[in-house]
N, C-alpha and C positions, 0 to 999 in steps of 0.2 A: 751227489758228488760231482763237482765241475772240474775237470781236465781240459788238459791242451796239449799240444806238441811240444817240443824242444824249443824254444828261443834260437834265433837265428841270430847271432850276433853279429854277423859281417855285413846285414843290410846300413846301406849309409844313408845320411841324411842329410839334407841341404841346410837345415835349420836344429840348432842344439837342441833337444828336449829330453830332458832327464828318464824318462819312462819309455823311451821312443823303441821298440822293437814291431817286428812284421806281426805281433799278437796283440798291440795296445785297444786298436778299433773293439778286438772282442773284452777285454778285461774291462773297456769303458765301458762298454753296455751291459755286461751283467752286474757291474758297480751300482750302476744308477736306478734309484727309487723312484720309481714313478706318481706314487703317493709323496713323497718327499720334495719331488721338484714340484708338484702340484700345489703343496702347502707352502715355498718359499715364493713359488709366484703369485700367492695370492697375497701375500703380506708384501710384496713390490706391487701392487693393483695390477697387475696384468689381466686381462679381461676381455671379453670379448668387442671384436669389430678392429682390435687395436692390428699395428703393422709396428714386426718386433722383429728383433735381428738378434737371431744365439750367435756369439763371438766368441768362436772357438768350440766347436760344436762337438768335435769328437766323433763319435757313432752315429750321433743324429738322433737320439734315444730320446734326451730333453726335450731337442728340438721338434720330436715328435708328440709328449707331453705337451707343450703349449702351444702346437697347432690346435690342438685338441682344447685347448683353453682359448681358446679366441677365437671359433666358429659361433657363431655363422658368419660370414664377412668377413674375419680377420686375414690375416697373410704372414708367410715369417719366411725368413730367408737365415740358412745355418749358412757360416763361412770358418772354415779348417785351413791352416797353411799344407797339411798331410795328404797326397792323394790316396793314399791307402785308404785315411778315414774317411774324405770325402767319398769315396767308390763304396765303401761301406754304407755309407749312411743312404747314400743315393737307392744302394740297391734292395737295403732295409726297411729304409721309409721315405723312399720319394715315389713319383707320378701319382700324387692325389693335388685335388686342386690348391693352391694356396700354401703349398710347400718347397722352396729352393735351396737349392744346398750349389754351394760355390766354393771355387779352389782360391784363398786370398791371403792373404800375410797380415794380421791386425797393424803392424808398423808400419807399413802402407798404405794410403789414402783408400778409401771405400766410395768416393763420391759416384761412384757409376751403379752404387746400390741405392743411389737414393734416398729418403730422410727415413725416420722411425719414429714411432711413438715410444716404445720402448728399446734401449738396448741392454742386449742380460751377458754379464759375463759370468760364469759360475765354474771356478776351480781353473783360471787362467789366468791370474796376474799372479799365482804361487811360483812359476814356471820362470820368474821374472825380476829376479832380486835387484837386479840393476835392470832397468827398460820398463818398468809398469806406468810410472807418471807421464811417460810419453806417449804408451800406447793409452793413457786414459784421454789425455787431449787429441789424439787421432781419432777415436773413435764419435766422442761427442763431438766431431763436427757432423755428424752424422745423423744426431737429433732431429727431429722436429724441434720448431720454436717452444712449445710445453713439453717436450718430451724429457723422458725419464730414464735417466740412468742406473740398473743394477749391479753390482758389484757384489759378490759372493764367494769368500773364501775362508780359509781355515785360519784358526791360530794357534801355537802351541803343537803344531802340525807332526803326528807321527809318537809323540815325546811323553802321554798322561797313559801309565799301565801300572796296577796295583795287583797283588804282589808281584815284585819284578827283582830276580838277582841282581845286585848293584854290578857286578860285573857285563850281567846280557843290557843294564842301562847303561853302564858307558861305553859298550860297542856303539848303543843306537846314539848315543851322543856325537861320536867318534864320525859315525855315517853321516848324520844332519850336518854338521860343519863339516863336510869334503863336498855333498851336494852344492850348499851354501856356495862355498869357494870356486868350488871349481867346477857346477855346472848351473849358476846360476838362480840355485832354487832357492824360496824365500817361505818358511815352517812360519814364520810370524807375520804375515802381512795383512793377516786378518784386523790386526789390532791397528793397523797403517791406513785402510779403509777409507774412513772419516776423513782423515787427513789429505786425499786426495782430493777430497771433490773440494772439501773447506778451502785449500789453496788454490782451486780455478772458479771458484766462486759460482758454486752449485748454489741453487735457491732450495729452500723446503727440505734441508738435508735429513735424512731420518734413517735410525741403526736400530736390530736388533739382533737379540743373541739367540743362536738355539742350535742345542745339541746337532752333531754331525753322525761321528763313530758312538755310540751307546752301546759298549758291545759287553752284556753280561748273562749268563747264564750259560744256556746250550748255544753254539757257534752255529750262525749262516752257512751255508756251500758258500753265498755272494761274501761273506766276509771273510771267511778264510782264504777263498782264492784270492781277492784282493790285496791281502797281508802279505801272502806269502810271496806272490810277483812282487810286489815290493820289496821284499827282503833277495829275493832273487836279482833284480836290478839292480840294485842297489850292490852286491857281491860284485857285480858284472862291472863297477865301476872303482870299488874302494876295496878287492878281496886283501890289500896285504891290512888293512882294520881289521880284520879278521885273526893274524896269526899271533897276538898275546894269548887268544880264548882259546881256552882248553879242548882241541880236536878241530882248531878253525873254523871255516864256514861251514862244514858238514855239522860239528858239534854246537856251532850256535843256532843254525837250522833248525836240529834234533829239539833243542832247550828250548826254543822260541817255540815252536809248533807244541811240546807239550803244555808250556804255561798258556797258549793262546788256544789251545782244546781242553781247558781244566775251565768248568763252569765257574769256578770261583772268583775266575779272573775278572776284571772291570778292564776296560778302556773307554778313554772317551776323546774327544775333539770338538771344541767350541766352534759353531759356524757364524761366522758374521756379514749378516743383510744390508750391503749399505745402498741407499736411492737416493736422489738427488737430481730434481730439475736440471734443464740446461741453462747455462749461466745468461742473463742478459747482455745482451749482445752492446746493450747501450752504456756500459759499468766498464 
């Protein structure tokens, strides 16, 4: 069983992000599959010798996975706008060689990191419903002349659960569109992907699909806690969505947690891999 503290809700932040509490650092790292980001990096070629840039690093967990995928020679530099996460990540998995983690804002130029063979954005242009097509052409100046852009997010984000009370679905509807609106977030951008590089005129564009959330039978610790801090933030932002459902957020809480510890239940989230050369400079 994974636990935590109370959520600190009076920590402020200098940049909106829907998820942003003094506990995110941790919830991202026990999220992330290290066999999972292993197998998406391998279907972006990431490999070894290469010099790759995690954008938007989080805990630094990934970015620790594909140091790991790019030795002997390779190099990776993680950059977080959060110092919270960057201090986490630094103190989790930095001082080995060929590993930098830096404090950067992706809407702000990067040119003082110098070029990359690969750059991976994975579960950071969701955060971005308005601002992703800019921070994609910010970033790929940052390319190498071949270098390759990964792009990896969800779609359908939060919304695919079978058996589900139509009631506890139209709360989670009710939440997705107040994120959307009013912080920002983007549940379908997966499907937007392709569309970004196609319009800056990526060379060698190439998509594929594979499951994210697969969640059936007996429940994860790592899935559960991740559900549930969602459903907890998400209160923290939208709780009067809450007061049609019968006992409010304690009694949608109570509902959700049982149908999402009944092995019967299915959920799942399409993940979409998109890569794309950097565009010819001569075009």
């Amino acid at each position: 069983m994974i636990t935590i503290g109370s959520v600190n809700t009076a920590v402020k932040y200098d940049h909106p992000y829907l998820m942003e509490n003094d506990q995110e650092a941790f919830r991202l790292d026990v999220k992330t599959d290290p066999d999972a980001v292993r197998k998406q990096a391998q279907i972006c070629g990431i490999g070894a010798g290469a010099r790759v840039l995690d954008a938007g690093c989080g805990s630094g967990k990934t970015t620790a996975v594909l140091h790991d995928m790019i030795q002997p020679s390779g190099t990776i530099v993680g950059v977080d706008f959060a110092q919270d996460r960057i201090s986490f990540a630094q103190s989790s998995y930095g001082g080995k060689p060929g590993i930098e983690f830096r404090l950067m804002d992706l809407r702000e130029p990067l040119n003082e990191l110098g070029q990359f063979d690969f750059i991976w954005m994975r579960f950071v242009l969701e955060h971005y419903r308005e601002g992703a097509q800019e921070i994609v052409t910010m970033v790929a100046e940052s390319l190498a002349p071949a270098g390759t852009l990964c792009l990896l997010d969800l779609d359908y984000n939060c919304l695919s659960h079978y058996p589900i009370k139509p009631e506890m679905e139209k709360v989670l509807q009710m939440l997705v569109h107040k994120m959307m609106h009013s912080y920002n977030f983007d549940p379908y951008v997966g499907r937007k992907l392709y569309a970004y590089l196609y319009d800056r005129a990526f060379r060698a564009i190439k998509v594929d699909m594979i499951p994210h959330h697969l969640i059936y039978g007996d429940l994860k610790d790592s899935d559960d806690f991740n559900w549930i801090k969602k459903i907890e933030m998400a209160s923290l932002k939208a709780r009067e969505d809450f007061e049609a459902y019968p006992g409010g957020y304690e009694g949608f809480l109570e509902n959700f947690t049982a149908f999402f510890h009944d092995p019967r239940r299915f959920t799942y989230t399409p993940l979409m891999i998109c890569t794309g050369k950097k565009p010819d400079p001569r075009r």
